[in-house]
Structures are given as structure tokens and as C-alpha cells.
VOVO-193581 format. One record per atom (N, C-alpha, C): chain; atom name; x, y, z. Coordinates in steps of 0.2 Angstrom, whole numbers, plus 5000, padded with zeros to 4 digits. Layout:
VOVO-193581
+--------+-------+------+------+------+
: chaine : atome :    x :    y :    z :
+--------+-------+------+------+------+
:      A :    CA :    X :    Y :    Z :
...
+--------+-------+------+------+------+
***
This chain:
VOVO-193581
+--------+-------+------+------+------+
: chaine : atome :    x :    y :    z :
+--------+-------+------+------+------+
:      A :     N : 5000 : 4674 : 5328 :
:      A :    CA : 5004 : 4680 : 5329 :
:      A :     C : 5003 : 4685 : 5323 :
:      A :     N : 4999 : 4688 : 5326 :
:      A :    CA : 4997 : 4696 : 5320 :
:      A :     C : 5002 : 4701 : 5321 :
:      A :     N : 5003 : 4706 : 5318 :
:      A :    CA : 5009 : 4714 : 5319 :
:      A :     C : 5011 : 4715 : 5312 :
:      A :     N : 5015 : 4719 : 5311 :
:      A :    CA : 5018 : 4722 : 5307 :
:      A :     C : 5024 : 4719 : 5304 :
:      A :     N : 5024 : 4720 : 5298 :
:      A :    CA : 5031 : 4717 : 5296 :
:      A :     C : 5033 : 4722 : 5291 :
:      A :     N : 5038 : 4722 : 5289 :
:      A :    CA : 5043 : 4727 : 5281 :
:      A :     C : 5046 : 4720 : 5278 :
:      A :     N : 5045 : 4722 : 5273 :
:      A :    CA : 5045 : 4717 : 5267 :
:      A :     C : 5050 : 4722 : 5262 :
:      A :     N : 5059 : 4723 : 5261 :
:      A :    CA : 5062 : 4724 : 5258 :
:      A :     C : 5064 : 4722 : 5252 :
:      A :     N : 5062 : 4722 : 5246 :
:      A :    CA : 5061 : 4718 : 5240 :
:      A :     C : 5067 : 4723 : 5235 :
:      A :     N : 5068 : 4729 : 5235 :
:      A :    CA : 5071 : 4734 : 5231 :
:      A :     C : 5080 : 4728 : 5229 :
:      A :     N : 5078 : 4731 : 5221 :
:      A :    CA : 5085 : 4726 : 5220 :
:      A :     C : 5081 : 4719 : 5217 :
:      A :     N : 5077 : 4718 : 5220 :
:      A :    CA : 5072 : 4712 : 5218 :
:      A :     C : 5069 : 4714 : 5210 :
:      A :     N : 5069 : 4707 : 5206 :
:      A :    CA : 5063 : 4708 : 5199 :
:      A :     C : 5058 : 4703 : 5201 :
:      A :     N : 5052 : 4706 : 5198 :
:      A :    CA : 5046 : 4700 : 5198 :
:      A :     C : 5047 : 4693 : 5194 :
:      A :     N : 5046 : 4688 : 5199 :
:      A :    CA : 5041 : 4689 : 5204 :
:      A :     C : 5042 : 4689 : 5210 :
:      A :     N : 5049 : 4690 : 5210 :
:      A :    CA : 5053 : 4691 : 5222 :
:      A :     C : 5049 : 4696 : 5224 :
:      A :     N : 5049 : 4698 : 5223 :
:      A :    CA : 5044 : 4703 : 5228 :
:      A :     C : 5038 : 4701 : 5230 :
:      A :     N : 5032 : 4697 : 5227 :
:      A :    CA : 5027 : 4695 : 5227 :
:      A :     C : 5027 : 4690 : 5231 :
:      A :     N : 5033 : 4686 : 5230 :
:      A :    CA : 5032 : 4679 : 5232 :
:      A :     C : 5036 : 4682 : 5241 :
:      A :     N : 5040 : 4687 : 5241 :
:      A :    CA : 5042 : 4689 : 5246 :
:      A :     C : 5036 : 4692 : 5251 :
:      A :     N : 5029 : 4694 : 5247 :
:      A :    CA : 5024 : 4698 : 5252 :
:      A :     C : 5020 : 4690 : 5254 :
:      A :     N : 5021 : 4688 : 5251 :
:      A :    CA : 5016 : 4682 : 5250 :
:      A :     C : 5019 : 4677 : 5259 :
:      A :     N : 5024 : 4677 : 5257 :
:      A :    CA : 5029 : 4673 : 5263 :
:      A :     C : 5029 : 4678 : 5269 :
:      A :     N : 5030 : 4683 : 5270 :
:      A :    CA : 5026 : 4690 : 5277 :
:      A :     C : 5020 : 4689 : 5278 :
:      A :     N : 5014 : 4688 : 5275 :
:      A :    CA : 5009 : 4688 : 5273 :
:      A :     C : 5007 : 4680 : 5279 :
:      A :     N : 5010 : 4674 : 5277 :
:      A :    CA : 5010 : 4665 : 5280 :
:      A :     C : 5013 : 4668 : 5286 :
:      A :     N : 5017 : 4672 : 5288 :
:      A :    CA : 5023 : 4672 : 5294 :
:      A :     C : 5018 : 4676 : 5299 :
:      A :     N : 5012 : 4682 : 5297 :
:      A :    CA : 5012 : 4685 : 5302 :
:      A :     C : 5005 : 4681 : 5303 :
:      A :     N : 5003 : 4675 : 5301 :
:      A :    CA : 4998 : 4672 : 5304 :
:      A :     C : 4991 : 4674 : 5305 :
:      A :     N : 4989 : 4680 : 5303 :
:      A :    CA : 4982 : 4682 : 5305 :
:      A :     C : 4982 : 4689 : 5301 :
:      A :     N : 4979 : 4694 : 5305 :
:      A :    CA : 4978 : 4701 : 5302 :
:      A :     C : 4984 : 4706 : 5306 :
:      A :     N : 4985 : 4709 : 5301 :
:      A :    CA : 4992 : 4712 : 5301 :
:      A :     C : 4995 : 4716 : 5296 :
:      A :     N : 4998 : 4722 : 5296 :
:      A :    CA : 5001 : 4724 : 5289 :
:      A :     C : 5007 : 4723 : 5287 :
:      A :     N : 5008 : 4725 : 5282 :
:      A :    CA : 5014 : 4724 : 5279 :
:      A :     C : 5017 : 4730 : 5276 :
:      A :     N : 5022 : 4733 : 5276 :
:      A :    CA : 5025 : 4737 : 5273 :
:      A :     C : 5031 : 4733 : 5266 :
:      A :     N : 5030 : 4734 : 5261 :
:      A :    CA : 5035 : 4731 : 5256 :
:      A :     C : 5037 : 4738 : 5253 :
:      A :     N : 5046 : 4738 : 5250 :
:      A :    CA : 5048 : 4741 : 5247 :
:      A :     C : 5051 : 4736 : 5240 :
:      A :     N : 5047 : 4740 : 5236 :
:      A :    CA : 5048 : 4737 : 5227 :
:      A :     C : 5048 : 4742 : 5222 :
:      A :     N : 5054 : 4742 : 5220 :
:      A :    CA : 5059 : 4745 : 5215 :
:      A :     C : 5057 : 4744 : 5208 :
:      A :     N : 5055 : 4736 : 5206 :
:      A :    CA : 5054 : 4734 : 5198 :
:      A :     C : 5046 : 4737 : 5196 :
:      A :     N : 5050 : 4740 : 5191 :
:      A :    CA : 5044 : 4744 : 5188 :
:      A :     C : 5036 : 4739 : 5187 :
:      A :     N : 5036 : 4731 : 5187 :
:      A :    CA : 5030 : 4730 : 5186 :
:      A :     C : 5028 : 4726 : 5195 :
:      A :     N : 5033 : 4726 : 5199 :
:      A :    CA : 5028 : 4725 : 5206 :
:      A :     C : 5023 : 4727 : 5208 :
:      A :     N : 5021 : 4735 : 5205 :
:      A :    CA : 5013 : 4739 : 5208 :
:      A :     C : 5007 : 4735 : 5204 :
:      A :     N : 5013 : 4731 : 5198 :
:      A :    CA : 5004 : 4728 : 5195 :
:      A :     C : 5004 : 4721 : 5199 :
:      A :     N : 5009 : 4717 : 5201 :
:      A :    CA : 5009 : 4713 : 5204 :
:      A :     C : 5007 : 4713 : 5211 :
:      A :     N : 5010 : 4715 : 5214 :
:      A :    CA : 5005 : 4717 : 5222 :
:      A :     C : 4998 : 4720 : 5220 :
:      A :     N : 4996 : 4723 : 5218 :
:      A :    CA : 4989 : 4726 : 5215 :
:      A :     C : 4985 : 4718 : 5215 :
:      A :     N : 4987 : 4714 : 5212 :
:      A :    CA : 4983 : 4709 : 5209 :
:      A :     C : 4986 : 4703 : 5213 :
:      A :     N : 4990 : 4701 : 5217 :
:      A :    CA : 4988 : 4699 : 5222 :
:      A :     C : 4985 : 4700 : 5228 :
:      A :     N : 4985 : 4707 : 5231 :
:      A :    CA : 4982 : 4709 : 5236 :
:      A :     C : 4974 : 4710 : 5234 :
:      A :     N : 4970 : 4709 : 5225 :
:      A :    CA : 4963 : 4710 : 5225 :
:      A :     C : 4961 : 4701 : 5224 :
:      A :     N : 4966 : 4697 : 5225 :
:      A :    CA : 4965 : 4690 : 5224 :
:      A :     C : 4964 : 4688 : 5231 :
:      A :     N : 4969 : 4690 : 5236 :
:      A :    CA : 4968 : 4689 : 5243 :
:      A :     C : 4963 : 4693 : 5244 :
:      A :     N : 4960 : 4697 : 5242 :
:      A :    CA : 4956 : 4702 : 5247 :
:      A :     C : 4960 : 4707 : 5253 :
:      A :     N : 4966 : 4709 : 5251 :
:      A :    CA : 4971 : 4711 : 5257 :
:      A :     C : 4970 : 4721 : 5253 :
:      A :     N : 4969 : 4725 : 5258 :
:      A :    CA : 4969 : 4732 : 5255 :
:      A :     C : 4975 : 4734 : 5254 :
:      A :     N : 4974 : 4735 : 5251 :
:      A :    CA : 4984 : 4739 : 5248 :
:      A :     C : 4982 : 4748 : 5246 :
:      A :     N : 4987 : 4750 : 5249 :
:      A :    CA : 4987 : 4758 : 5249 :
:      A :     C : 4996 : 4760 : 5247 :
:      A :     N : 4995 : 4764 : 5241 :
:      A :    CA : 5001 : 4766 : 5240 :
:      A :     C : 5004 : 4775 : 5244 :
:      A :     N : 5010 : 4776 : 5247 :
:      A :    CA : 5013 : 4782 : 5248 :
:      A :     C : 5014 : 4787 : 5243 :
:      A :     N : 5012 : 4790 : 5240 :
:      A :    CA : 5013 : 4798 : 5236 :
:      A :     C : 5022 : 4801 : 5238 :
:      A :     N : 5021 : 4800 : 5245 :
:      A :    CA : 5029 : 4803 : 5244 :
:      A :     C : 5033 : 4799 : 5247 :
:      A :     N : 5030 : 4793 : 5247 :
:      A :    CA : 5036 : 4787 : 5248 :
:      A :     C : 5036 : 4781 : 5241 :
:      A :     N : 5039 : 4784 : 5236 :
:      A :    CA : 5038 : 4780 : 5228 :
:      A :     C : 5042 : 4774 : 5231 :
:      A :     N : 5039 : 4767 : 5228 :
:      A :    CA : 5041 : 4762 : 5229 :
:      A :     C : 5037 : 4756 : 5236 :
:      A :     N : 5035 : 4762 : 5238 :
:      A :    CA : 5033 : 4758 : 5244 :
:      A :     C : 5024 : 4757 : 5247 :
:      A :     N : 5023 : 4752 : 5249 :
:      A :    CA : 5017 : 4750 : 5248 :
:      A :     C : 5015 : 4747 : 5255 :
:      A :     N : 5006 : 4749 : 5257 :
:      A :    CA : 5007 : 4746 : 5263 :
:      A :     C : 5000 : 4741 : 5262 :
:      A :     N : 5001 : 4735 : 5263 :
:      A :    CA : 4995 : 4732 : 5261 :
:      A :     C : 4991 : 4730 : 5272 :
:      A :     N : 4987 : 4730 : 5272 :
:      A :    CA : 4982 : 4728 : 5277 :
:      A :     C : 4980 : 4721 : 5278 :
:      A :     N : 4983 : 4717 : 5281 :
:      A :    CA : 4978 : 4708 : 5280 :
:      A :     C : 4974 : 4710 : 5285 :
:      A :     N : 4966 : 4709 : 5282 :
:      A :    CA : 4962 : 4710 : 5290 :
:      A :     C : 4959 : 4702 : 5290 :
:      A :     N : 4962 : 4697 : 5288 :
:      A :    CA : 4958 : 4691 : 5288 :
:      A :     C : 4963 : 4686 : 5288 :
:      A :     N : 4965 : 4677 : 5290 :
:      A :    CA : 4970 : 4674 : 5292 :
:      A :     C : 4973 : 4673 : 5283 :
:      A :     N : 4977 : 4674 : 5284 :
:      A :    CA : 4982 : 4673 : 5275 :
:      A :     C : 4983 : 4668 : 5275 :
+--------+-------+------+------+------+
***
């Protein structure tokens, strides 16, 4: 099952959020994105370094602070 998911983490400290992308990540089965929203100021360096350990692209919003859309293009 590939598709989209939102990953609402805001209110979360690390490492919830990580482990919250990590769990959407096993759920959507294959290639798929993900949209997370994370609030704690050190998630960008945690999703950062888990998505370059997966190999998953991660691209941040300029006018969406907080929110991150990572791309799985290979089975998680």
C-alpha cells in the first residue's frame, strides 16, 4: 500500500516525531510521502539524518515553518 500520509508531531519533543515518521514510513508499505508537522526546535536535524540514513528526500516549506515533506521512493 503506497500514498500519502501527514505525520502531526507539533507539541511532540524528540524523539516523537522521528519515531512517529519512522511508523508512517512501515504503514505506507512501499514508495509514498509523507508530510510531518514538527515544532521541536531539534526535529529538522533529526528528520534530516534519518531521512539521509534511509535514503528518503526530504524537502522543507519556506512558507510552511515546521513542516517537512519527506519522498520514500523505495520499500521502508
Amino acid at each position: 500500500m503506497s500514498g500519502e500520509r501527514l505525520v502531526d508531531a507539533r507539541g511532540l519533543r524528540c524523539p516523537w516525531p522521528v519515531l512517529r515518521l519512522s511508523r508512517a514510513a512501515r504503514e505506507l508499505g512501499g514508495p509514498g510521502r509523507i508530510l510531518i508537522l514538527a515544532d521541536d526546535p531539534i526535529a529538522p536535524v533529526e528528520i534530516a539524518a534519518l531521512c539521509e540514513e534511509k535514503g528518503w528526500r526530504l524537502r522543507s516549506d519556506p512558507d510552511r515553518p515546521n513542516a517537512y515533506q519527506i519522498a520514500i521512493d523505495t520499500e521502508a
